[in-house]
N, C-alpha and C positions, 0 to 999 in steps of 0.2 A: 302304389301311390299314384293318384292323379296328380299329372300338370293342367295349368290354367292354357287353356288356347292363345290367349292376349300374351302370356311369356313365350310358350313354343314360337307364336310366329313371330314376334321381336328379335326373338335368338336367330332364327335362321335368317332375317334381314342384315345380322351382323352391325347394328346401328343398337346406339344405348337408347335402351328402355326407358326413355324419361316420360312419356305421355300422358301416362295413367297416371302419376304423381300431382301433377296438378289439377285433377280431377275430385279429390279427396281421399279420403282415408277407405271410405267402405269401396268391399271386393279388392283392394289391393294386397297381394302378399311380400308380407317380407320374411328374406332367410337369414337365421341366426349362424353361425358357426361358435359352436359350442356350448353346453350347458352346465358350466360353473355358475358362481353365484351373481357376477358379473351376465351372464345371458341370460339366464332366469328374471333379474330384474328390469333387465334392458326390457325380455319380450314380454313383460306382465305390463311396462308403462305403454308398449304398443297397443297391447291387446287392449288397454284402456282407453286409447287414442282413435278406437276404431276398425286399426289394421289387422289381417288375418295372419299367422307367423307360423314359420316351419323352420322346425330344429335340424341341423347336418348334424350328424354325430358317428365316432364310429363304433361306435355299438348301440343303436338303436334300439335296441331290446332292454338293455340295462344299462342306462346312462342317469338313473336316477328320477326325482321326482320334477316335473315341466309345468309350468301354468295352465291353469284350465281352459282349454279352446287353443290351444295350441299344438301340433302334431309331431313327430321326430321320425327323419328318414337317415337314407345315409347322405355323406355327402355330395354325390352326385345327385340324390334326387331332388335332395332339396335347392341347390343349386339351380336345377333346372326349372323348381316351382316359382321360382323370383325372378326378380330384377335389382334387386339392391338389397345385398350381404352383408349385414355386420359379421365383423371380423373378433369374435371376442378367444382369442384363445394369445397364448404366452408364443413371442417371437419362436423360443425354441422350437416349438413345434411348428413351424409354418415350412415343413419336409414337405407335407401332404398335397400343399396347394400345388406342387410341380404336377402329381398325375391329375390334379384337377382343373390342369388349363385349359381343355377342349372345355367343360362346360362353361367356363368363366369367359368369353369370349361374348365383349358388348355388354362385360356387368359392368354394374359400381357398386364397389369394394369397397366397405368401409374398416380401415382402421385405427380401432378402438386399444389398443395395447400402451401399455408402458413398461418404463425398463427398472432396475429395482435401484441403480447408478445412472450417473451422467458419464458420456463420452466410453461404452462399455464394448462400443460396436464404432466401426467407423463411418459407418452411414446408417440413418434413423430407420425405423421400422417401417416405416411406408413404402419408404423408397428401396430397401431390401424388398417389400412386398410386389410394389410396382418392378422391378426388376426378374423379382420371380416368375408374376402374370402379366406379360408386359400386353394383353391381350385386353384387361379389362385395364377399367378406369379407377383407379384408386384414390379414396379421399380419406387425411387423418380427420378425425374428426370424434368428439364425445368422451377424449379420455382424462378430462379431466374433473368427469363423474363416477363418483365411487360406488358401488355396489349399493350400500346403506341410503346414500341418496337419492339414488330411483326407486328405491323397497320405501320410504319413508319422506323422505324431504322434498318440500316445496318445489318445482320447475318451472313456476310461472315468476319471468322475469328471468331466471338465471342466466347467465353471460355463458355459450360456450362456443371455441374456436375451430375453423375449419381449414384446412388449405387443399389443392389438389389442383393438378393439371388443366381438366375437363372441368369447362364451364357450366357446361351442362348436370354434367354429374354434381358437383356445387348445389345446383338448383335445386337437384331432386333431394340432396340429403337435407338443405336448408328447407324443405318443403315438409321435411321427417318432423326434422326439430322445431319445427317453429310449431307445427300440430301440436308435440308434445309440453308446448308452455314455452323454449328454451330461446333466448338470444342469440343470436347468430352473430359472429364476427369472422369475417373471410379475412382469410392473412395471405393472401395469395397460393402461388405456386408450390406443389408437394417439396419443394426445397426448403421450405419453412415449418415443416412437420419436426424437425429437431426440435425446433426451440419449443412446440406446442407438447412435445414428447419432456419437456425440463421443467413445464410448471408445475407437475404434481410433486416433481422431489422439490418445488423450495419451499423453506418452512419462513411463514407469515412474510413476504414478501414485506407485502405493504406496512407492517409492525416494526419496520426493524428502526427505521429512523422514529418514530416515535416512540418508544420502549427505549430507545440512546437515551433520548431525549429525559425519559422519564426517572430514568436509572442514577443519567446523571446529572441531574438535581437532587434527586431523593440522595444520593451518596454525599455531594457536598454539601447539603445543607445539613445532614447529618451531623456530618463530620465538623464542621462551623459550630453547631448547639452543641455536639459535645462536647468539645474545648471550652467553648462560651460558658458554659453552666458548669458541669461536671467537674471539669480540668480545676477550673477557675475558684469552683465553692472547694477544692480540697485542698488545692495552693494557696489560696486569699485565706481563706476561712478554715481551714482544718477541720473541712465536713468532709465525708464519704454521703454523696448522694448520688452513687452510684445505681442504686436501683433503680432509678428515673431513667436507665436505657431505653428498660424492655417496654415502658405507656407511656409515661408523662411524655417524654424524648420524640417518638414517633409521631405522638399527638398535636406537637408543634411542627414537624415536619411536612405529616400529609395533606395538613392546608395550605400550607406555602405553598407546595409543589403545586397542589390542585388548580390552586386562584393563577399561577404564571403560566400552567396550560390551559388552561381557559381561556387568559388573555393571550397567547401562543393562537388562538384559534382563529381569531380574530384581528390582530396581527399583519397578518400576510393581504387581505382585504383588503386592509388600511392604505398598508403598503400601494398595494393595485392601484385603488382610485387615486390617489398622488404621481404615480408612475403615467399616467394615466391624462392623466389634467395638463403634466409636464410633456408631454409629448404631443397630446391636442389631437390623438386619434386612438381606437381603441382597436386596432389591426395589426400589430405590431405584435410579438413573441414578447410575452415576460422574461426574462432570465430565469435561464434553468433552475438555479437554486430558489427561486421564487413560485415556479411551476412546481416543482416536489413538496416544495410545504405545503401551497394549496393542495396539492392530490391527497395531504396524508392529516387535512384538517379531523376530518371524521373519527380518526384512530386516535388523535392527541385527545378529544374532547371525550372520547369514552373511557379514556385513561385517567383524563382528571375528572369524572363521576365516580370512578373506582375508588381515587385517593379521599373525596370527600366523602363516600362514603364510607370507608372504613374511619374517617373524622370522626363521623355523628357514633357509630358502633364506638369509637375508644372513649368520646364522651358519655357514652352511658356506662362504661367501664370504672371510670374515673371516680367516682365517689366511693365505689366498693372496694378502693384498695387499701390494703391493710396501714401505709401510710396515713392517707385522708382522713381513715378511722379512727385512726390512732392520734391524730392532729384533732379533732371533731370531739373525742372525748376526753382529752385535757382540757379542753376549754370549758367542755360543761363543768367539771373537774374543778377546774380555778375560777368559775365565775361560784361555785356553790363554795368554796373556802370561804371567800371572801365575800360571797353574800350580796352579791351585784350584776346585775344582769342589764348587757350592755342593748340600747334601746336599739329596736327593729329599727327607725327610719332615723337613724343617726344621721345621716346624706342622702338628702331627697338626688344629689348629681350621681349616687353610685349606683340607687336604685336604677333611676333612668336609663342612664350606661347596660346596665346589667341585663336587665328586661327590653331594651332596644335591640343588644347586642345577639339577645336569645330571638328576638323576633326577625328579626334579618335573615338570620342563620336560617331559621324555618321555613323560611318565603324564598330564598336564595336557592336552599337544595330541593324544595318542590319545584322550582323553574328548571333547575338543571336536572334535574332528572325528567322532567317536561320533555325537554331538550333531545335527553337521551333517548326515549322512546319513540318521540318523531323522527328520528335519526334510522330506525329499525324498517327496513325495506319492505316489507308487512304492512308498515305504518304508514309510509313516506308515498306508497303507492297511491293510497286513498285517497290523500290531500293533493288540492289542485296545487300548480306552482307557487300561487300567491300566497296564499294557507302555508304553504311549506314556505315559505321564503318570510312571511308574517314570524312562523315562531322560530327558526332556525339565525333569524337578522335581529329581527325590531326585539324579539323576547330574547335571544340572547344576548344580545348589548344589557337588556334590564337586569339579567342576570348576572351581567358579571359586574355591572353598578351596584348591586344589591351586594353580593359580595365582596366587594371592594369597602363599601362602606362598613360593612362587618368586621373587618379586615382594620378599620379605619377608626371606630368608633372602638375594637379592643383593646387597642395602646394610647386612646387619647389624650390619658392622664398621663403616661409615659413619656411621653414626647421631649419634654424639656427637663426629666429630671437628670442628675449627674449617676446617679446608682443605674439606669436604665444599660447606660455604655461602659459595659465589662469591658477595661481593659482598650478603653477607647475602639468597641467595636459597636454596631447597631446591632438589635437585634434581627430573630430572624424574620418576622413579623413586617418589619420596617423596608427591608432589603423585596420581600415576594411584593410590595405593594409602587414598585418602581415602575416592572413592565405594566398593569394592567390601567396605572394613572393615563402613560403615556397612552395609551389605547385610547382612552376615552377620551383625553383631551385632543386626540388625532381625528380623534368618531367628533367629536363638537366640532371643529374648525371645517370637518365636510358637511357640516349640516348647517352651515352657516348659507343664506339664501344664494349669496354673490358665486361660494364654492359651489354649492350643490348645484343650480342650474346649468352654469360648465358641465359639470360631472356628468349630470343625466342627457345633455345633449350629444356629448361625446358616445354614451351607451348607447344614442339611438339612431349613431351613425354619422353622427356631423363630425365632420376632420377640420383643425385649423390650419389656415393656409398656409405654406412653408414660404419663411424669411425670400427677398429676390436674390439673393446673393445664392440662396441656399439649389433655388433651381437652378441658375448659370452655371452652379458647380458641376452638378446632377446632372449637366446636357453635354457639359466637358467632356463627363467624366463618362457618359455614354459614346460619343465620337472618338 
């Protein structure tokens, strides 16, 4: 096997090979170690990217099937064809690298591994690695890309983290990835390679506070309508309408929950610009609990698309069940006994109501789901800021007014009757239409001219002046 000249003399300079990296992709090589499915994918996104690649393996001859334009030596040779090594093989096996330290001298070594647990090892894989070849330059970095993902999925945009000693070495591997579509975020020093080794084991990170969130509502408001209706028609009334668990029940559930994370989403916003206004600068840290909601707006709000849309699905449900049926044809039933058929527009206010409350409903879930697809990273890319902050702001507040009013116009009639409050409770209907009032009438009082020009001068940088008293403190409290 041929080496490139540009590598042999680098190597023998004893100085990291970073030069040719910033040059581009074509005539550069890079070396794999190993060809599992993990290597195989890595080097097929290279090979696509431009780069020339050479497989280490230790059986060369029968190491399986490799990308096409791609070559397989052993591991010294290919070693010596590069300058920067991904490292794709399982800690266990990292025996080999000890007799492979004369060629690794002046590399950078990327390590791509993870572990199958947390805390399984008492120092993270890099730094086991960096300790091994304490000769090259070792950077963690791309492990928190799966196999499936570089054979398949999207790179352009993706977020992935780096840390390592060598600045240099930084450079050149950010120089890899950024070719390949990928976002770079440098976490510093190879000491931070733990924590970058712990994000593939957690599961949904950023779900968990919203899924609480989600869970627990959907349980208590449950748990509220089944007592309220169920409990209450078998104890008051000596019904059993128990089968109303498994549709009717749910069906009043998943819009409450939907319409309060909704309003959950917009919410913490609200919150901001009044934090905001009251303080007279816009420099200052939120509270943390107020930083985590905002982080995790995007996750509540594809949660409550989720809820409403299983809504519209259990409305279409709703007429076909054997209740409904069975209610629909008694009545045909006793209006032909009796020989009277009770007139279509008996209440021109219920039609209204009825056919309002279906029109709402229709215009509400085409926005929010509007909503949800510009939310889709695919989507979000395309649109400039304004475009995105157009539908994601001004169209979401319509949408959760649109809703609210749905929300608003279904118990109109209910409002003041005494039958409405089982047991002197509200319904559940009445209780999800709290938070999202308050939103809006929070969103009105900032949009009010006197509020808003505050607000927006604060965004654009203008701070108010702090109280005299407040300095003298300030100059005290600095001496």
């Amino acid at each position: 096997m041929t080496v490139t000249s540009a590598g042999s003399e680098e190597m023998k300079s004893g100085s990291l090979p970073l030069g040719p990296m910033g040059a581009g992709a074509a005539g550069v090589t890079l070396c794999i170690f190993g060809t599992g499915d993990l290597g195989r994918s890595l080097g097929q996104r290279l090979l696509q990217s431009g780069y020339r690649v050479v497989y280490g393996s230790r059986r060369p001859d029968s190491c399986g099937p490799i990308p096409q334009g791609a070559q397989v030596m052993s591991h010294a040779e290919a070693a010596n064809a590069a300058n920067l090594i991904f490292l794709c093989v399982h800690r266990d096996h990292y025996a080999f690298m000890l007799n492979m330290e004369p060629h690794l001298q002046g590399k950078v070594l990327v390590d791509i591994s993870n572990n199958l647990k947390k805390n399984i090892y008492p120092e993270s894989n890099a730094e086991y690695l960096q300790r091994l070849v304490p000769g090259a330059a070792v950077v963690k970095g791309l492990n928190t890309l799966s196999a499936w993902t570089l054979q398949n999925g999207p790179l352009q945009g993706k977020q992935t983290f780096i840390c390592g000693d060598s600045a240099e070495a930084k450079q050149a591997v950010s120089e890899v990835c950024t070719r390949l579509g990928l976002w770079v975020v440098d976490r510093g020093s190879v000491g931070a390679s733990r924590e970058l080794e712990d994000f593939p084991l957690q599961l949904f990170p950023e779900w968990r506070l919203p899924l609480s969130i989600a869970a627990g509502l959907g349980a208590a408001f449950f748990i509220y309508l089944l007592i309220r209706d169920v409990v209450y028609s078998y104890v008051e009334d000596k019904k059993d309408i128990s089968f109303k668990i498994m549709v009717a029940l749910p069906n009043k559930v998943l819009p409450t929950v939907s319409l309060i994370m909704l309003s959950l989403c917009y919410l913490p916003g609200v919150i901001a610009a009044f934090i905001q206004i009251y303080r007279g600068t816009k420099y200052r840290r939120f509270p943390n609990w107020l930083d985590r909601w905002m982080l995790c707006r995007k996750q509540i709000g594809v949660l409550a698309l989720g809820c409403a849309l299983m809504h519209v699905l259990y409305i279409f449900v709703l007429p076909i069940r054997y209740s409904a049926r069975h209610r629909f044809i008694t009545q045909v039933v006793n209006e032909l006994k009796n020989n009277k058929t009770t007139p279509f527009y008996f209440d021109t206010r219920v039609a209204w109501a009825v056919d309002s409350l279906m029109g709402l409903g229709i215009l509400g879930f085409f926005l929010f789901v509007l909503l949800g697809i510009t939310s889709l990273p695919s989507v979000g890319a395309s649109l400039s800021w304004r475009e995105f902050n157009f539908i994601q702001s001004k169209l979401g507040y319509l949408t959760l007014f649109i809703c609210t009013a749905h929300c608003y116009i279904y118990g109109w009639k209910k409002l003041l009757s005494r039958s409405t409050y089982k047991w002197y409770t509200p319904p559940g209907y009445m209780l999800c239409l709290i938070t999202p009032s308050v939103v809006l009438v929070l969103k009105a009082i900032l949009l009010l001219p006197c509020v808003n020009r505050t607000l927006t001068r604060i965004r654009q940088g203008w701070e108010r002046a702090p109280p005299t008293g407040h300095l003298e403190k300030q100059k005290a409290t600095n001496f």
